[in-house]
C-alpha positions as CSV (number, residue, x, y, z in Angstrom):
1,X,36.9,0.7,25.2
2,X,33.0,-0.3,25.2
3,X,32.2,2.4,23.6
4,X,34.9,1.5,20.8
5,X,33.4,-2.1,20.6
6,X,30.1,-1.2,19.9
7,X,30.9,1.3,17.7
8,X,32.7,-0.9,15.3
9,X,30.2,-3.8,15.8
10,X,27.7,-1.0,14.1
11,X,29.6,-0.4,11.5
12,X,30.3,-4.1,10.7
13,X,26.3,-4.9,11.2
14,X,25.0,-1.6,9.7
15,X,27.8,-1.3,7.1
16,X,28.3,2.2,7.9
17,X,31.6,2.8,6.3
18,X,30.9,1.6,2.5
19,X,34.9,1.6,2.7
20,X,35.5,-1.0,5.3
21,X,36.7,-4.3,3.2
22,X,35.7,-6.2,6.5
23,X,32.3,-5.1,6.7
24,X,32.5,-6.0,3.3
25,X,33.7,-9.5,3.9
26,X,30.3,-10.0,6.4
27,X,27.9,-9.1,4.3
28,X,29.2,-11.5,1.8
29,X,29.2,-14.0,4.0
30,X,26.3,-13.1,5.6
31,X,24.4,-13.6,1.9
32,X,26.2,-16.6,1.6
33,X,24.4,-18.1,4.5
34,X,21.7,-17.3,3.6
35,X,21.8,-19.0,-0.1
36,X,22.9,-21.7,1.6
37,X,19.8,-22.0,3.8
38,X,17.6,-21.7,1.0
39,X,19.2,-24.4,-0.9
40,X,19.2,-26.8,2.1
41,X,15.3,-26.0,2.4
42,X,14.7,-27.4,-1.2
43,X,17.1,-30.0,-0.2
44,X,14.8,-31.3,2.5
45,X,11.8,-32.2,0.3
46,X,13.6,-35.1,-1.4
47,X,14.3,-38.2,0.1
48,X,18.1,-37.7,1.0
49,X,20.3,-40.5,3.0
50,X,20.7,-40.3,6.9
51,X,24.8,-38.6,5.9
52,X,23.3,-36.1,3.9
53,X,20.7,-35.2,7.1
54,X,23.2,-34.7,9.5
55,X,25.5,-32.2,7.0
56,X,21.8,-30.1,6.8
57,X,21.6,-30.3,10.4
58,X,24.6,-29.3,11.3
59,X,24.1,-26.2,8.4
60,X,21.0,-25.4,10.7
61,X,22.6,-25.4,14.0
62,X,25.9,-23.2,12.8
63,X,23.3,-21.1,11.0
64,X,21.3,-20.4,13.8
65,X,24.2,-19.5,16.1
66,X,25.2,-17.4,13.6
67,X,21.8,-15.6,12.9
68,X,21.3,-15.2,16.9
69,X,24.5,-13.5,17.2
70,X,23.8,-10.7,14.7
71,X,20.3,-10.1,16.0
72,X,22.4,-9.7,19.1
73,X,24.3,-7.4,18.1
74,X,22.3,-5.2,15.9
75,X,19.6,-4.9,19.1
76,X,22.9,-4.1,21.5
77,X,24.1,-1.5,18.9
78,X,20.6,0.3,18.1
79,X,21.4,3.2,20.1
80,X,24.1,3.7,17.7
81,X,21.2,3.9,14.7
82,X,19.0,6.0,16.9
83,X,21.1,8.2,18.4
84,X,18.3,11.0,19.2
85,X,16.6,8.0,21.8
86,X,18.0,6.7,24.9
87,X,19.6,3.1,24.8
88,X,16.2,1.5,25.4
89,X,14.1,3.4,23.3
90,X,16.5,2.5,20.5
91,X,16.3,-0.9,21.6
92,X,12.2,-1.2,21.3
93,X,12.0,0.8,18.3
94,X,14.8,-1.7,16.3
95,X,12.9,-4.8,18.0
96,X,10.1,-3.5,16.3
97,X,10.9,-2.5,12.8
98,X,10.6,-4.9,10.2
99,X,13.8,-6.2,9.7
100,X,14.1,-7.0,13.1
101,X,11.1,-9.0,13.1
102,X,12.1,-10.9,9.7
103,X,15.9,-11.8,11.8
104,X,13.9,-12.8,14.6
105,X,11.3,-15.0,12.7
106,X,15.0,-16.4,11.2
107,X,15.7,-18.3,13.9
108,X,12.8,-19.1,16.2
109,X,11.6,-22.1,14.5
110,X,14.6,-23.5,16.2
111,X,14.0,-22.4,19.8
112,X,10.3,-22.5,20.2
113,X,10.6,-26.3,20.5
114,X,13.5,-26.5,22.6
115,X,11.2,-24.4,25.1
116,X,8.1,-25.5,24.4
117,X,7.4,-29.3,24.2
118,X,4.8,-29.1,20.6
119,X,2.9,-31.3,17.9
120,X,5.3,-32.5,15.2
121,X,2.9,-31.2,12.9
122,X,3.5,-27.7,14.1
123,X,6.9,-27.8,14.4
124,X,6.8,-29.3,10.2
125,X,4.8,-25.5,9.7
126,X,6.9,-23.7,12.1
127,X,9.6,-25.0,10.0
128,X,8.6,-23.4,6.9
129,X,9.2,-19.9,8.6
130,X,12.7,-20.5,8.4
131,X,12.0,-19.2,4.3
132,X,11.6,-16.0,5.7
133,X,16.0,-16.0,6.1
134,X,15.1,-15.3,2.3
135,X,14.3,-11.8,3.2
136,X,16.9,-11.2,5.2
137,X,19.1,-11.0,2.3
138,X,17.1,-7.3,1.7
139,X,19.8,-5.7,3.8
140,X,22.3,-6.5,2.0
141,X,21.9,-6.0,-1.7
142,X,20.9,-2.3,-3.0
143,X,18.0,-3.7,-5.4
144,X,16.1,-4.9,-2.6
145,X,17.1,-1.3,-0.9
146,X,15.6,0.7,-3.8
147,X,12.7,-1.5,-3.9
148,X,11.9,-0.5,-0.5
149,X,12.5,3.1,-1.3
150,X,9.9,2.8,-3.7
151,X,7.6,0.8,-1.8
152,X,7.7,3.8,1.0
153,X,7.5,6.5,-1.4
154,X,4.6,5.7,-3.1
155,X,2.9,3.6,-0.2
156,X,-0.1,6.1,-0.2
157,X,-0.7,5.8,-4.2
158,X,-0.3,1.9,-4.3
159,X,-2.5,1.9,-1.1
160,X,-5.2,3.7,-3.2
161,X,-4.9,1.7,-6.2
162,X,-5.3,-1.7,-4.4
163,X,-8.1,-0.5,-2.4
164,X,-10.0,0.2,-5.8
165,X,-9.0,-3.2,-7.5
166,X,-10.1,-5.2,-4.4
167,X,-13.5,-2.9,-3.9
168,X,-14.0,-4.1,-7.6
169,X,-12.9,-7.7,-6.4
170,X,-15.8,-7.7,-4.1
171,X,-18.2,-6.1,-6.0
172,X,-18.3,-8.0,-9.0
173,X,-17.8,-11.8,-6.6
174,X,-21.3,-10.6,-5.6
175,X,-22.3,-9.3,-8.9
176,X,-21.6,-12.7,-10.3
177,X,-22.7,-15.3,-7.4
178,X,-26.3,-13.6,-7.5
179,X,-26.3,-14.1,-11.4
180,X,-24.8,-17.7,-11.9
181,X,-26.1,-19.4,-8.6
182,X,-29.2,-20.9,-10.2
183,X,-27.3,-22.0,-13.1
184,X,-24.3,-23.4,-11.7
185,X,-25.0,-23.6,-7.8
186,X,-21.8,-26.4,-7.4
187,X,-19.5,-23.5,-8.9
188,X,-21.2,-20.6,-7.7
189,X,-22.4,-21.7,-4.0
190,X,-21.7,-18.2,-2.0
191,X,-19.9,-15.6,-2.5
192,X,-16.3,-16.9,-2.0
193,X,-16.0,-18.9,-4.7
194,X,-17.2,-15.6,-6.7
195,X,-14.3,-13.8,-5.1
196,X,-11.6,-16.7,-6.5
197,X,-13.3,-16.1,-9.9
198,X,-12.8,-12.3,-9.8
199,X,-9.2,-12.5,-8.6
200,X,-8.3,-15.2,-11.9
201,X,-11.0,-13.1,-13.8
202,X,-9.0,-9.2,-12.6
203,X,-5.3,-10.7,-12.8
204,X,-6.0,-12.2,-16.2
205,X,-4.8,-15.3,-15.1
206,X,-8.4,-17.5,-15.9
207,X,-7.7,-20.8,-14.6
208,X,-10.4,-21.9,-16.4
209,X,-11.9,-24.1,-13.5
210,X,-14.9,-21.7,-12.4
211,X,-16.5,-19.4,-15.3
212,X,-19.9,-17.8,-15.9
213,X,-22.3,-20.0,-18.4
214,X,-25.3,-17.6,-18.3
215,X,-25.6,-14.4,-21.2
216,X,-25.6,-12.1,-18.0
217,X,-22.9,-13.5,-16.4
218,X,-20.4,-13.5,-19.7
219,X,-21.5,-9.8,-20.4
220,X,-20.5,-9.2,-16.7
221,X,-17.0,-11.2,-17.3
222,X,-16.2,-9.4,-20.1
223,X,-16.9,-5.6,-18.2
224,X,-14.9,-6.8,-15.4
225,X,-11.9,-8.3,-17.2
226,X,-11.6,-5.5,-19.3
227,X,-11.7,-3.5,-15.8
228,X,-9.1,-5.7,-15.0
229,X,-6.7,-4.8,-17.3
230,X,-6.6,-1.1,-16.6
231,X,-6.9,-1.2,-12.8
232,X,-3.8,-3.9,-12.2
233,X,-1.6,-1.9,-15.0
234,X,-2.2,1.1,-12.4
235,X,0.0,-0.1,-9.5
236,X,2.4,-1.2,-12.2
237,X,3.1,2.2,-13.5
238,X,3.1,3.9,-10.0
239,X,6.6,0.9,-9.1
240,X,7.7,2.2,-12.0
241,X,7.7,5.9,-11.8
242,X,8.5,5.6,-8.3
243,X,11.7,3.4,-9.4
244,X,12.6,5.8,-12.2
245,X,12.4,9.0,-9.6
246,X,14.8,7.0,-7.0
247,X,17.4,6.0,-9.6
248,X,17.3,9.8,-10.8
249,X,17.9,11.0,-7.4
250,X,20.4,8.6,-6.7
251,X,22.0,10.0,-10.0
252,X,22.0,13.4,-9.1
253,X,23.1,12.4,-5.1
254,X,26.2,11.2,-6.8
255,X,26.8,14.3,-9.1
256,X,26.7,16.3,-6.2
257,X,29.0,14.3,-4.6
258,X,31.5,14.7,-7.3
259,X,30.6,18.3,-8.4
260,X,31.7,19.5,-4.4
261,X,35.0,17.8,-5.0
262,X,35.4,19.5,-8.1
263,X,35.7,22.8,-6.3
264,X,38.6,23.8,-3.1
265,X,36.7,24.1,-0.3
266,X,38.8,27.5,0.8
267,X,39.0,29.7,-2.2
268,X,35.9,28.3,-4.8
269,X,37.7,27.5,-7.6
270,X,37.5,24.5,-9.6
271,X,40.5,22.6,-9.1
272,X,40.6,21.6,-12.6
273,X,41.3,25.3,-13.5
């Protein structure tokens, strides 16, 4: 019977059975939540009456509850995700993945203060952690799952790519403090404020509030913004062919799928024939 209870409780946490309408059902509501939490969040920064406070509070207390009883039960059931470890090796390894730690950043904005008497100007910023419920939604939806497919995939080329653009980053912050300091020492005063000009400069953003006035440092702007251009396009095109490879094994997953049912699994043939 416990073994029963915690299998199902997987399969309605871990949506295991893509057939199950109730598992379903949760994840829908599950979302739900937490488009409801988001809402109430930009809800907060206006000046609301007292009525409308309580209703968000309330929201925030039933939320919680809710939240702290599926990070419950996904910790109680990860020996059924991890069936190669014991029960708490399975445990320690879900506590420690990062969708664990996103569910458990959910909800302990509301129980560090009930255990720990704190400034009210830490508990406004702990407060603001309660956005990360946002990315607990990635569970749920399969274009946040192929995203993080793609992320994993191609985590060694992207790693490589934003190595280079932020080597550059730094390289040309120094390039350009040590060139427009004694013209413009209130723009220019170390190296930092070089570093903000490169990253507007590299992203082709150019805020426009910190630029180079000498010949130099314009030549040096236009090498690196040209620079720019190529090296962030580079991560760009390794998302995309990383996306394009997923959705094309996801294709061909699914004709495989339907090619084996094509044939009887005793004689061969196709059962079309």
């Amino acid at each position: 019977m416990y073994r029963k209870v915690k299998k199902r409780a997987f399969e309605l946490m871990q949506c295991a059975n893509e057939n199950d309408p109730q598992s379903k059902r949760l994840d829908l509501f599950i979302v739900t939540l937490i488009a409801i939490n988001l809402i109430v969040a930009v809800v907060e920064t206006f000046d609301i009456p007292q009525t409308v406070q309580k209703i968000i509070t309330n929201i925030e207390n039933i939320s919680v509850i809710i939240f702290t009883v599926e990070y419950i039960l996904r910790v109680w059931t990860a020996d059924c995700l991890y069936e190669d470890l014991t029960p708490l090796q399975s445990r320690i390894k879900y506590i420690f993945s990062f969708m664990a730690f996103i569910d458990l950043l959910a909800i302990l904005p509301f129980y560090i203060p009930l255990l720990i008497p704190i400034d009210l100007r830490v508990l406004r910023a702990l407060r603001i952690i309660r956005m990360f419920r946002f990315f607990k939604i990635g569970r749920y939806t399969d274009a946040f799952i192929t995203m993080g497919k793609v992320f994993r995939s191609k985590s060694s080329q992207l790693f490589s790519s934003v190595f280079v653009v932020g080597l550059l980053m730094v390289i040309s912050a120094v390039l350009m403090y040590n060139v427009e300091n004694s013209a413009q020492p209130d723009k220019f005063d170390n190296a930092f404020s070089g570093v903000w000009w490169s990253i507007s400069t590299l992203t082709t953003v150019g805020y426009g509030d910190i630029y180079p006035v000498t010949v130099i440092g314009k030549l040096l702007s236009i090498v690196i913004a040209m620079l720019g251009i190529g090296l962030i396009a580079v991560p760009t095109g390794i998302i995309t062919s990383g996306f394009i490879e997923v959705l094309n094994e996801e294709k061909r997953q699914i004709a495989d799928v339907v090619d084996e049912k094509c044939y009887c699994p005793y004689c061969g043939h196709r059962l079309d024939e």
